[in-house]
C-alpha positions in Angstrom: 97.7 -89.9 157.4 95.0 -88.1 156.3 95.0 -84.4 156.7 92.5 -82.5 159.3 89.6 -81.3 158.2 88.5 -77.7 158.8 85.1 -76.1 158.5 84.4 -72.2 158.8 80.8 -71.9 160.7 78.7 -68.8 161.3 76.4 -68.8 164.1 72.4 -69.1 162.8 70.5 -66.5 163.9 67.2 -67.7 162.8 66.5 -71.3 164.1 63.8 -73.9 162.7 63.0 -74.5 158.7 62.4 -70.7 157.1 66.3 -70.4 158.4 67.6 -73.3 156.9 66.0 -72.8 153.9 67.3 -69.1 154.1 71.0 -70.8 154.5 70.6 -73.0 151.6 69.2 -70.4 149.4 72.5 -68.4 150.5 75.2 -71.3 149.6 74.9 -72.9 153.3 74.5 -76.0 154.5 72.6 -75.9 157.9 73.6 -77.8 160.6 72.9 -78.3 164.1 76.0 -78.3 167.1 75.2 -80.8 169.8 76.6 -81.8 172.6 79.0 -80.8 175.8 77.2 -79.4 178.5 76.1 -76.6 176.2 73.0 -75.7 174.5 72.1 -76.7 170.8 73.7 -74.0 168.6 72.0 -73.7 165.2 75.1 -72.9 162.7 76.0 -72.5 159.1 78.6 -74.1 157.1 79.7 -73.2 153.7 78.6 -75.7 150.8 81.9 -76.1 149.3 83.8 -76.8 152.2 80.7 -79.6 153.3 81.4 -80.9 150.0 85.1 -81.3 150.1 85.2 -82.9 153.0 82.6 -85.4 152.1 84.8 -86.2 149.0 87.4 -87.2 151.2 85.7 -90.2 152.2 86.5 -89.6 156.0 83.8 -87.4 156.7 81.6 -89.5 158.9 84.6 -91.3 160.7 87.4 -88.5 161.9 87.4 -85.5 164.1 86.8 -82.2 162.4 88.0 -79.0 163.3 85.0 -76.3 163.4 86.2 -72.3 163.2 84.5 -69.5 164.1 86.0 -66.1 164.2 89.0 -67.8 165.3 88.2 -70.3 168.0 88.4 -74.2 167.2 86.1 -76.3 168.1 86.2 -80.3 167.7 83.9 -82.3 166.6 82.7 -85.5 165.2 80.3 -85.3 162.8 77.3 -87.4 164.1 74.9 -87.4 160.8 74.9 -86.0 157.4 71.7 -85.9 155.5 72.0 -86.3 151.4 69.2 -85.0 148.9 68.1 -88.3 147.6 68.3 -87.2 143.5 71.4 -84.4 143.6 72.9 -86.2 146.4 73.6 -82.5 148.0 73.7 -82.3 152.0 70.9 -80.6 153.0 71.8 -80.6 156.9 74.7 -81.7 159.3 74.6 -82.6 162.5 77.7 -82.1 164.5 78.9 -83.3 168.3 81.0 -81.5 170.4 84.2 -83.8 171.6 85.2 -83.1 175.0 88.2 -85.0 176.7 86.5 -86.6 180.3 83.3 -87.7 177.7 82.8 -91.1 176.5 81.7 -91.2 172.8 80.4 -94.1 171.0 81.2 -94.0 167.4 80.8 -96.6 164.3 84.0 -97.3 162.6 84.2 -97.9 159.0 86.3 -101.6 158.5 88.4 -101.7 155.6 90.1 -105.5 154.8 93.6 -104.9 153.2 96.0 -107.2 151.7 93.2 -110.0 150.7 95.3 -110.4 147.4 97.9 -111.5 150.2 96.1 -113.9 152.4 96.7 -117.7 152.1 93.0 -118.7 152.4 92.1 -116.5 150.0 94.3 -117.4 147.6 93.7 -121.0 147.8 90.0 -119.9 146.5 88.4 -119.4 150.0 86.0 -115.9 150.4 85.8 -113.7 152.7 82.6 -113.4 154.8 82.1 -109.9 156.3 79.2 -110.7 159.4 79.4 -107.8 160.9 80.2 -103.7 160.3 78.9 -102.4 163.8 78.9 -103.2 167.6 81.2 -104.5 170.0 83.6 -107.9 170.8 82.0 -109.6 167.7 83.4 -111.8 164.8 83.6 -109.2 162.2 84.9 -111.4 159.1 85.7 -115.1 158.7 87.5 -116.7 155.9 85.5 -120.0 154.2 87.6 -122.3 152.3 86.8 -124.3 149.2 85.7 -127.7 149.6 88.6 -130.5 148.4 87.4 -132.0 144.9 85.5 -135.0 145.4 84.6 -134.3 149.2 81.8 -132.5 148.4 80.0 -135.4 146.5 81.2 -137.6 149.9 79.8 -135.8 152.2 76.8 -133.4 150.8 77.3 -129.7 151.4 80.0 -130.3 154.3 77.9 -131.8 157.0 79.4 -135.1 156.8 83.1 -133.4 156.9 81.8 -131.6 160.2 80.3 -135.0 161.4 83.5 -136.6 160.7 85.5 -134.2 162.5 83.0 -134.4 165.5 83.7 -137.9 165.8 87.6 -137.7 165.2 87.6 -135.3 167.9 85.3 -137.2 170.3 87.5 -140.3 169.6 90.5 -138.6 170.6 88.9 -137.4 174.2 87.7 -140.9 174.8 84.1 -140.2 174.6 82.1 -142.4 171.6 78.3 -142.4 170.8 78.3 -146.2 172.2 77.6 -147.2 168.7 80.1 -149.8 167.6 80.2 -151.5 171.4 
């Protein structure tokens, strides 16, 4: 398991733009704590440590730990803005986790062991439809047409009409055709 990250915050005195510029021109990232049933709190967090825990790669989808002058705070970090050349974060936005709160949250969906799966390996691909919401189809598996059934039945219709028909024999039902 990954290991916890921890940021060291100092309270923001001066709210609004001329303080987060101040902040950044100080080695600061400015960022914003939301949240709770408390009121915005304009903070600072130290560049390096934003930096670091970008670079894990979890940033954006675990808990993190904020400290100030000793107390711990959890959050979940609800938005990170980049600088669009130097890719630097120019503000954070952070959300206060409380235990009897319900928190919607996107998850990042990683597919292991594809090198493992039979469908894949028998030259099917992976389809990813989806990366957010709920009770959805996130990925499907397609597999390769059999040689020779492609030139049969055009793009696959025919093999779903086919099936259709196998299936509608097999309940009883028929389209009255061969009567």
């Amino acid at each position: 398991m990954a290991k916890k990250i921890e940021l060291n915050v100092d309270v923001r005195e001066r709210g609004g733009k001329g303080g987060a510029r101040e902040a950044r021109r100080n080695g600061f990232v400015p960022g914003v704590l939301y949240g709770g049933d408390e009121a915005p709190v304009a903070i600072n967090l130290r560049k390096n440590e934003v930096l670091k825990a970008i670079g894990t790669g979890q940033f954006l989808s675990s808990t993190v730990n904020l400290i100030h002058k000793g107390d711990s705070q959890l959050v979940i970090p609800q938005a990170i803005q980049l600088h669009p050349v130097s890719d630097q974060p120019p503000h954070v936005d952070l959300f206060r986790v409380n235990a009897d709160q319900t928190i919607a949250v996107e998850v990042t969906v990683n597919f292991v062991g594809e090198e493992q799966s039979p469908g894949l390996k028998q030259g099917g691909t992976l389809n990813v439809v989806r990366y957010t919401d709920r009770d959805f189809t996130v990925a499907t598996i397609a597999g390769r047409a059999a040689e020779g059934e492609t030139e049969e039945a055009g793009e696959g219709e025919e093999v779903e009409g086919e099936e259709a028909g196998a299936d509608a024999e097999a309940s009883g039902e028929s389209d009255g055709g061969d009567d």
